[in-house]
C-alpha positions in Angstrom: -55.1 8.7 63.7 -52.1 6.5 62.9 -48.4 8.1 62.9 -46.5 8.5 60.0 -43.4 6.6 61.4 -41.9 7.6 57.9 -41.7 10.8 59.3 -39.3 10.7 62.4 -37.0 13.2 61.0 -34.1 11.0 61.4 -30.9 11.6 59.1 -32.2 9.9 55.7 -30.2 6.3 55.0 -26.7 6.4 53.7 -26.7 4.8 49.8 -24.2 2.7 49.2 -21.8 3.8 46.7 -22.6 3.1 42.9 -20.6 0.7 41.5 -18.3 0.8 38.6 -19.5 -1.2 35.4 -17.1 -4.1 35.5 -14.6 -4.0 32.5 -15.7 -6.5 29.6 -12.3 -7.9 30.4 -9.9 -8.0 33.1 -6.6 -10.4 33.8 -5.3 -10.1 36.7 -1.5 -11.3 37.1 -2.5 -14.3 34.6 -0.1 -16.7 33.6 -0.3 -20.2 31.8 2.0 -23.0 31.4 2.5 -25.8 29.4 4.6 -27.8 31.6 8.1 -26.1 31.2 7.2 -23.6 28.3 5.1 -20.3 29.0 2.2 -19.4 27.1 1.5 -16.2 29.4 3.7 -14.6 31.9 2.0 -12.4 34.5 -0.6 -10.7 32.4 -2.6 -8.1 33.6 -5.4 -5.9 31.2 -8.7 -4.4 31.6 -10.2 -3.1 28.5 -13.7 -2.1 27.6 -15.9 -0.8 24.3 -14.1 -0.6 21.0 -11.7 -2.2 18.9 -8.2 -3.5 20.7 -5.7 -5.1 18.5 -4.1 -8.1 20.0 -0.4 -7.0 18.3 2.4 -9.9 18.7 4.2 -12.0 16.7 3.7 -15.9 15.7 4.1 -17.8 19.9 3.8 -14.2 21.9 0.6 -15.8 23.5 -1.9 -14.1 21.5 -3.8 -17.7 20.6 -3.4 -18.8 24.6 -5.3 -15.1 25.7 -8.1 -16.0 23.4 -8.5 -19.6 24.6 -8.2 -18.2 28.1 -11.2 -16.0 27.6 -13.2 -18.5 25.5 -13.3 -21.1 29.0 -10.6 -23.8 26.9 -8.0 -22.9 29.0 -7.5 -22.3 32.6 -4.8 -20.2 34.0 -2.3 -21.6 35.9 -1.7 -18.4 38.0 -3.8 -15.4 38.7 -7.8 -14.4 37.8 -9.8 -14.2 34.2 -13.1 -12.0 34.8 -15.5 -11.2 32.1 -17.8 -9.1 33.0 -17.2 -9.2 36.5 -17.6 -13.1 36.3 -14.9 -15.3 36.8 -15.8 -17.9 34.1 -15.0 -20.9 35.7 -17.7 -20.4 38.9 -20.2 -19.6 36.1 -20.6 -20.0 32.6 -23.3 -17.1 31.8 -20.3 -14.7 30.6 -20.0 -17.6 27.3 -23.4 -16.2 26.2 -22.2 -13.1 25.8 -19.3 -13.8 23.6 -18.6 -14.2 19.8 -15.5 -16.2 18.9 -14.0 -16.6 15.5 -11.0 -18.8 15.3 -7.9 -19.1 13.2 -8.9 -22.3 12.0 -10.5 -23.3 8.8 -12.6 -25.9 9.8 -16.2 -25.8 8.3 -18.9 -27.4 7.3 -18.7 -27.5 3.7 -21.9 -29.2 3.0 -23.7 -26.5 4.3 -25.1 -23.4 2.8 -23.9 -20.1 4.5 -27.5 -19.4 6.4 -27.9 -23.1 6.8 -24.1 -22.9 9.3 -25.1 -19.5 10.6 -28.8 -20.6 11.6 -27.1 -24.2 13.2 -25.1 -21.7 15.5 -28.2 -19.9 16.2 -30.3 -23.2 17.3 -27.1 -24.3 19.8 -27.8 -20.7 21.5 -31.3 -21.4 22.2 -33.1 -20.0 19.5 -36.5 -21.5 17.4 -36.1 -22.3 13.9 -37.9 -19.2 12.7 -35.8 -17.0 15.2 -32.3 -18.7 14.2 -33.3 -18.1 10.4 -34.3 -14.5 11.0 -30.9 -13.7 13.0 -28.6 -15.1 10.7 -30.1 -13.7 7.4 -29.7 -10.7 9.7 -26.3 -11.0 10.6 -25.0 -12.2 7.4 -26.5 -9.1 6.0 -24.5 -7.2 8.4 -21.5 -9.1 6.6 -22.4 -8.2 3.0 -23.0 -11.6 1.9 -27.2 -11.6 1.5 -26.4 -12.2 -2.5 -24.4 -15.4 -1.4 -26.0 -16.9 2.0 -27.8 -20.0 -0.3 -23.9 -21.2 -1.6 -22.1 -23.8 0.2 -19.4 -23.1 2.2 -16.9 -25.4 0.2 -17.5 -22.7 -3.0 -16.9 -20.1 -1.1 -13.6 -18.0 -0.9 -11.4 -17.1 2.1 -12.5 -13.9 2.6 -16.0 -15.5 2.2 -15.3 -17.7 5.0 -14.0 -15.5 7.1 -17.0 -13.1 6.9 -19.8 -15.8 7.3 -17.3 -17.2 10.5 -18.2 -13.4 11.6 -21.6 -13.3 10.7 -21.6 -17.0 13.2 -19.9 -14.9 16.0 -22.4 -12.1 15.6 -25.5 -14.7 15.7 -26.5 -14.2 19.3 -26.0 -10.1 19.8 -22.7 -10.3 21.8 -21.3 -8.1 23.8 -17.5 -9.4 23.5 -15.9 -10.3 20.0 -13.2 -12.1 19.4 -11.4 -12.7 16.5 -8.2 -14.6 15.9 -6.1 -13.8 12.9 -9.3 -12.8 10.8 -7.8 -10.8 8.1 -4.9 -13.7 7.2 -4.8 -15.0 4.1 -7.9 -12.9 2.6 -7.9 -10.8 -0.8 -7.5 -7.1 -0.5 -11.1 -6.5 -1.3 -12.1 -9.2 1.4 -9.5 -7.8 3.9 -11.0 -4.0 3.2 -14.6 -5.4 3.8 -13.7 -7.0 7.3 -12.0 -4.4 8.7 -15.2 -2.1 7.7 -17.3 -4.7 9.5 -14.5 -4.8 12.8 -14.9 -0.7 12.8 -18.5 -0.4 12.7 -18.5 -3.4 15.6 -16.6 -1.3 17.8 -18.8 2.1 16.9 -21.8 0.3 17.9 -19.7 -0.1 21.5 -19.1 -3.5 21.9 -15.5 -4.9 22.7 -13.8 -6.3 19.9 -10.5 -7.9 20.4 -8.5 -8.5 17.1 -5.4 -10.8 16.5 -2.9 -9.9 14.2 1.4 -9.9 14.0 1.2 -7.2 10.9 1.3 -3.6 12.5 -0.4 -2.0 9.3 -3.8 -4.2 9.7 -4.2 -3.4 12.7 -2.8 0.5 12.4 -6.1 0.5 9.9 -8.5 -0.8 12.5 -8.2 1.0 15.6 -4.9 3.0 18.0 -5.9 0.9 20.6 -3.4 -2.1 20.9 -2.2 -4.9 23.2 1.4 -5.7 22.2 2.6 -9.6 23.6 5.9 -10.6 23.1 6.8 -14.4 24.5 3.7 -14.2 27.1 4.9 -10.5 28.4 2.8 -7.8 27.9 4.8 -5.5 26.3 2.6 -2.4 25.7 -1.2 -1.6 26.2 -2.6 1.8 24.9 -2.6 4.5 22.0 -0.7 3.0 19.2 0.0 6.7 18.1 1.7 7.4 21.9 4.3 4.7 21.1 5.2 5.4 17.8 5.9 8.2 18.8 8.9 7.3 21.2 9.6 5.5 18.8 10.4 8.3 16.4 12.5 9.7 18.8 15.2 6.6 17.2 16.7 6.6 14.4 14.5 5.8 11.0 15.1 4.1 7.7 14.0 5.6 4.1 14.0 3.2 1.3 13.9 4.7 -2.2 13.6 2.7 -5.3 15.2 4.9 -8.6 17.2 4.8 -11.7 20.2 6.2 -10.0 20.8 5.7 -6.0 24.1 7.3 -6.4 23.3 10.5 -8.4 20.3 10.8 -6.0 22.5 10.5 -2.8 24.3 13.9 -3.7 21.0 15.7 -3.3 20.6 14.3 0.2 24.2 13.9 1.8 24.3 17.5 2.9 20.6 17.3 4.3 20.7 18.0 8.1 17.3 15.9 8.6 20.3 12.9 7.3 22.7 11.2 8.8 23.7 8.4 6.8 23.0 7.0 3.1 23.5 3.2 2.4 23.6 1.2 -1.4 21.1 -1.3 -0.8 20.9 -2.5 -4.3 21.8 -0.9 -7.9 17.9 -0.1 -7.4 17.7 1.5 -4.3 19.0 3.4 -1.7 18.6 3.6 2.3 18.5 6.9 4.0 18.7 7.0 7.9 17.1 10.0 9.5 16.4 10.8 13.1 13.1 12.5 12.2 11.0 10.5 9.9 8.0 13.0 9.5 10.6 16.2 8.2 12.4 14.1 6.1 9.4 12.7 4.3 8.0 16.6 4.0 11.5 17.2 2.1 11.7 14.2 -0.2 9.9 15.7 -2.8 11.5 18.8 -3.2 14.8 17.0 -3.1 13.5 14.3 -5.5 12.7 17.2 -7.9 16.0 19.0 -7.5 17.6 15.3 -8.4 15.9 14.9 -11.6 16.0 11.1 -11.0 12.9 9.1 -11.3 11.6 7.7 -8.1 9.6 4.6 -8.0 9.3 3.6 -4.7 9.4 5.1 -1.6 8.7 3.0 1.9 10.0 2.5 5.4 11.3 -0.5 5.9 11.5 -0.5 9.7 8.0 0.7 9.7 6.6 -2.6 11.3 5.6 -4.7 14.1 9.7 -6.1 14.5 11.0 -2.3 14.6 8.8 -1.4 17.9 9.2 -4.6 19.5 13.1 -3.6 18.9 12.4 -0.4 20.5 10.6 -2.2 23.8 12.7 -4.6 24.3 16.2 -3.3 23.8 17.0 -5.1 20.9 16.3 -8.1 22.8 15.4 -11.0 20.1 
């Protein structure tokens, strides 16, 4: 009879430890230069799954993080992963990304499923395969009524979403899109930003450019401010508002009389200073922004003035980057 060597009774094998899923994206202490101007300044992020906004306004490096993780850029300091893979030791990581620029370069000439299916060939795909993605993905996109049009009839938001539906041609993992909401109609803008949600329910990372707070404030909490290649702030968009509530607030309020109205509020103790903008409108600075909107109405009321406007003017992307800088410009 042979042994069972398999059963010596010896302590069983150590397993290694389980590894952590690499983050979809991690920069590590990334900076790039062009020559004597800085495009990123010691960056370092990891985010994975959902919807990130990419807040920042016009040269905070939002377009030179994108073409950093897109493989047209290489840092001049520090390590890009995606995935786990540093991008420029292999290129498999490019698969797994969908990119859709700020620019408007397209072929115009083409039919919506006639571009789409093109992008779907370059990744590899047969002709009937290519065909059957795109109509697919430009489904996905709401634009099944319009995927035999050419592109040079089509309107910005139209572009936009069949740019998406490109992106979304070979099932990846990593979306990016730069600035994909600018310029588009309120109906087109609503219709993207449904499409953006849903990407980031299905738990794939989308990364989402933008310098106007309220886009992205519809889109996800989850933001990424930059502010001249410094990352400024990274998490719950909600946890830094509110610190910055804890500074003082403006009120606008458009009526037919600012001063009659201002008599109903200067003895408020949610106030603590009323300002003339215009014979129009009127500017009331609070400390507490949430009480003193509960109260307008009742004070409104009391007024008897007609109100036809009310909005926070320092309710914006400017205001917090204010707040996180120190007033630094």
């Amino acid at each position: 009879m042979i042994p069972d060597m398999s059963q010596r009774g010896d302590a069983p094998e150590a397993q290694a430890p389980v590894q952590a899923e690499a983050p979809t994206v991690l920069l590590d202490r990334v900076s790039k230069w062009y020559g004597s101007i800085v495009g990123l300044n010691d960056v370092s992020i990891a985010i994975s799954g959902g919807v990130s906004g990419i807040l920042g306004m016009n040269g905070a490096g939002k377009s030179t993080l994108f073409k950093l993780l897109t493989g047209k850029l290489k840092p001049s300091q520090g390590t890009v992963r995606l995935f786990g893979v540093d991008p420029w030791q292999s290129t498999k990581p490019f698969g797994r990304i969908g990119f859709v620029s700020e620019s408007e370069k397209l072929y115009d000439w083409m039919t919506g499923l006639e571009f789409v299916a093109t992008m779907a060939r370059l990744h590899g795909m047969t002709r009937e395969e290519a065909v059957r993605e795109s109509e697919r993905v430009i489904e996905f996109v709401g634009m099944s009524d319009t995927m035999n049009k050419r592109i040079g009839k089509y309107s910005k938001g139209m572009r936009q979403r069949i740019k998406i539906a490109h992106a979304l041609v070979n099932d990846p993992d990593l979306i990016i899109l730069d600035e994909p909401l600018q310029g588009c109609d309120p109906l087109a803008r609503t219709t993207i930003m449904n499409v953006i949600r849903e990407l980031g329910a299905q738990g794939r990372t989308v990364l989402v450019s933008s310098h106007i707070l309220q886009e992205i404030e519809r889109i996800t909490e989850q933001i990424v401010i930059l502010h001249r290649g410094r990352l400024l702030a990274l998490g719950n968009l909600h946890a830094i508002r509110s610190m910055l509530d804890q500074h003082p607030h403006s009120i606008r309020l458009t009526c037919d009389d600012p001063r009659k109205i201002s008599q109903h509020l200067v003895n408020d103790d949610q106030v603590f200073g009323l300002q003339f903008e215009t014979e129009e409108s009127l500017i009331i600075k609070t400390r507490n922004l949430g009480e003193m909107h509960a109260r307008l109405p009742a004070l409104i009321r009391q007024s008897g003035i007609r109100v036809t406007g009310i909005d926070n003017p320092d309710d914006n992307l400017e205001s917090i980057l204010q707040y996180l800088t120190g007033g630094e410009s």
